[in-house]
C-alpha positions in Angstrom: 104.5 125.9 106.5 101.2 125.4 105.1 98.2 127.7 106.1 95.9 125.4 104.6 93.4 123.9 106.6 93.5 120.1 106.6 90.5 118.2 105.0 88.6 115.5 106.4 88.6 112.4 104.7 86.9 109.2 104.5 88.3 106.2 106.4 90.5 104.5 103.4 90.3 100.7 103.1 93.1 99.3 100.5 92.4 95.6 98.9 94.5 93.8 96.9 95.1 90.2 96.0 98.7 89.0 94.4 100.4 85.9 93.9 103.4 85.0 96.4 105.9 87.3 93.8 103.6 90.4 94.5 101.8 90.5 90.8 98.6 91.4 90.5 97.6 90.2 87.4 99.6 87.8 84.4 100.0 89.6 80.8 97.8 87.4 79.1 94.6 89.2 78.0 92.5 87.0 80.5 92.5 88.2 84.2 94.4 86.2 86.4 92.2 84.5 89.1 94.0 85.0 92.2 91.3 84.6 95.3 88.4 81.9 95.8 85.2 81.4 96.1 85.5 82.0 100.1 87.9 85.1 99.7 85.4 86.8 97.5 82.7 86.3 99.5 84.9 88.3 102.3 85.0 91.2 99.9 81.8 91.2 99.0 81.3 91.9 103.0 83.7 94.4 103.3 82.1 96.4 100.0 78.9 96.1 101.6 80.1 97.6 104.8 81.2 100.7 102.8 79.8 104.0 101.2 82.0 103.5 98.5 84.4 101.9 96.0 86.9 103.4 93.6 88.9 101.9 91.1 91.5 103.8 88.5 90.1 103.9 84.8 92.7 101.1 84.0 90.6 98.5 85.9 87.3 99.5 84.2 89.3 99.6 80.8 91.2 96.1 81.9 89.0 94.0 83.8 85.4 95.7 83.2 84.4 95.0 86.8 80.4 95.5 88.0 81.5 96.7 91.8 78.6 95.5 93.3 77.5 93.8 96.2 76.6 90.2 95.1 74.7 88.9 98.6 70.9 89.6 98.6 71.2 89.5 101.8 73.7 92.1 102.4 72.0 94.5 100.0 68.6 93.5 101.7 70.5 94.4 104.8 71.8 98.0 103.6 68.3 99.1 102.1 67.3 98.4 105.4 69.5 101.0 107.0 68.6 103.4 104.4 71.6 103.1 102.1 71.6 101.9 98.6 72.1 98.5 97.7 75.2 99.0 96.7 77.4 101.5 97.3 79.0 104.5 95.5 81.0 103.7 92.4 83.9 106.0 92.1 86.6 105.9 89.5 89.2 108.7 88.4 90.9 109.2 85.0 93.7 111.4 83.8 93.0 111.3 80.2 89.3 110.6 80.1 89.4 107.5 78.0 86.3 105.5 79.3 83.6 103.6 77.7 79.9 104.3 78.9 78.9 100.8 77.6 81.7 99.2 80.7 79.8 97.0 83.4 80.9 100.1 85.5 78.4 102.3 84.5 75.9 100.1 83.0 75.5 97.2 86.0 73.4 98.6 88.8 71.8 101.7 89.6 74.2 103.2 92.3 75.7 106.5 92.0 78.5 106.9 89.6 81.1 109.4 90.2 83.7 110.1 87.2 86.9 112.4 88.7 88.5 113.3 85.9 91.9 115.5 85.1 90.8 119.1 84.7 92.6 119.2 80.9 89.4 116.7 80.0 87.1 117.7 81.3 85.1 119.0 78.8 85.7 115.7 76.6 84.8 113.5 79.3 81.3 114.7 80.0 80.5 114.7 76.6 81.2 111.0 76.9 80.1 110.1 80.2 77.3 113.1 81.5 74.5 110.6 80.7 76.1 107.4 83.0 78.1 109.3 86.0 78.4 112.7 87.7 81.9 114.1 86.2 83.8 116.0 88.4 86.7 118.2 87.9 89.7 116.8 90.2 92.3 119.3 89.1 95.7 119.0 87.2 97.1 116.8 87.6 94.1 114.6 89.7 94.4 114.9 93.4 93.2 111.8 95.5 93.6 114.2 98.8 91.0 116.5 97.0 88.8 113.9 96.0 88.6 111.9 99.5 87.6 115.8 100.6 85.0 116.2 98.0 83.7 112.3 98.8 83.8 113.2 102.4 81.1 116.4 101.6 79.2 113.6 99.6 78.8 111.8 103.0 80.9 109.0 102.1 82.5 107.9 105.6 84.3 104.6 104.7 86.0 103.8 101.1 87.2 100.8 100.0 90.1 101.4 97.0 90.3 98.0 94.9 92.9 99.2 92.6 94.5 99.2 90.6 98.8 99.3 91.4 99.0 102.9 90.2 96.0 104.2 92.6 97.4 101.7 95.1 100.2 103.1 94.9 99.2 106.9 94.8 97.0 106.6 97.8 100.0 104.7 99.9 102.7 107.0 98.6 100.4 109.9 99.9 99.5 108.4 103.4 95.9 108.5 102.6 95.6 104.9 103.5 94.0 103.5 107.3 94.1 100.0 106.1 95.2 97.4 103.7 93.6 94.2 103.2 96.5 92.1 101.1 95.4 88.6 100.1 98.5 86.1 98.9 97.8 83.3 96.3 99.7 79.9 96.4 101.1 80.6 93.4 103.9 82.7 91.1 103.3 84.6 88.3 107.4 85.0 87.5 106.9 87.7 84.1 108.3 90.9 84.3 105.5 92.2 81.5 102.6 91.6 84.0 102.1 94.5 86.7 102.9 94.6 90.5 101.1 95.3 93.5 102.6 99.0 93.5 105.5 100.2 91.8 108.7 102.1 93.1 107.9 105.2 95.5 108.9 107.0 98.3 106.3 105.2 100.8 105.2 106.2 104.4 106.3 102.6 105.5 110.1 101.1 105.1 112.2 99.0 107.6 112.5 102.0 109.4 108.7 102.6 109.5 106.4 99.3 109.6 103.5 98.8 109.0 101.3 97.0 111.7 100.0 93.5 111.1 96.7 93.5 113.0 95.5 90.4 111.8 96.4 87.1 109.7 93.8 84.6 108.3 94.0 81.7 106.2 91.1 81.4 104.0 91.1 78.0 101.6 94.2 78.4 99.9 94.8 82.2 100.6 96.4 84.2 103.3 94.1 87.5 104.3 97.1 89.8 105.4 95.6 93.1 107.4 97.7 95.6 107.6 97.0 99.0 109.9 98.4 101.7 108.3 96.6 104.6 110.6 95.7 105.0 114.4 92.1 104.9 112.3 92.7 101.3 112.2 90.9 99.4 115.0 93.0 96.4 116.3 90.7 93.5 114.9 
């Protein structure tokens, strides 16, 4: 038994988009479109409800994504309350293999956190001290530590956005409240292109199931919520 005390953590929003054969992407070198124009705009509310948003290095490196909240109106409405415009960018790396030129830390002017592998961490702020806050997450990383150390930043509410391999790290290690998983009419069908989340031993199975807590068609997707916490409210 454990004498360690237990952390608190933010509340941890999962979202994910896949076809109808659970890929998240194709394995050409264009990203696969898999939400609309309606869908997005429903994510760009749910990132402006948040303190924060983390992706794993592989989506900076693969998709070069800006992670910010595209409604004037929402950011209007957060400066209002005091926050930033948009919130917290977050990403973590095991081998420190980022570019400071990626839309990541060059679109905006939120905060930028880097958590990075403890091996590389030396390497990675010579690379990256000028466009984030590097900060040392241990070997190998530990998403429990980091939601701790975000917590003592006063981050109350993340939203994780991929992509499978965090997914999958924050699911296999029950650090997840809530999963927003939006299906696309479509199938992807190639074994090269990657999944929602790999094999692991996961807190839900047919033994254990996940609750549905809500189910929305929006155009041509299906919004799938899933609670995965008493944290999660019921609508």
């Amino acid at each position: 038994m454990s004498c360690r005390p237990e952390l608190a953590r933010p509340y941890v929003l999962l979202s994910c988009a896949t076809s109808i054969d659970g890929y998240i992407d194709d394995a050409s070198d264009q990203r696969l479109l898999l939400s609309n124009a309606d869908d997005l705009d429903r994510v760009d509310a749910v990132r402006a409800s948040c303190d924060a948003i983390l992706v794993g290095a592989g989506t900076v490196r693969r998709d070069d994504p800006r992670l910010l909240v595209r409604s004037a109106r929402r950011r209007a409405e957060r400066v209002a309350c005091g926050q930033p415009p948009t919130p917290t960018k977050v990403t973590l790396t095991a081998r420190g293999d980022l570019d400071p030129t990626a839309r990541f830390f060059t679109a905006g002017d939120p905060p930028r956190l880097v958590y990075c592998a403890a091996g590389v961490l030396e390497k990675t702020r010579e690379r990256l001290d000028r466009v984030a806050t590097v900060v040392d997450a241990g070997e190998p990383v530990d998403p429990a530590w980091i939601l701790a150390d975000l917590a003592a930043r006063g981050v109350r509410r993340l939203m994780v956005e991929g992509g499978g391999t965090v997914h999958a790290q924050f699911l296999t290690a029950g650090l997840a409240d809530e999963l927003h998983l939006v299906v696309a009419p479509f199938f992807v069908g190639d074994g090269r292109a990657p999944r929602f989340v790999g094999e692991g031993r996961f807190p839900w199975h047919p033994g254990r199931r996940a609750r549905l807590a809500e189910a929305r068609q929006i155009g041509d997707v299906v919004l799938l919520r899933y609670a995965l916490s008493d944290r999660c409210p019921e609508t």
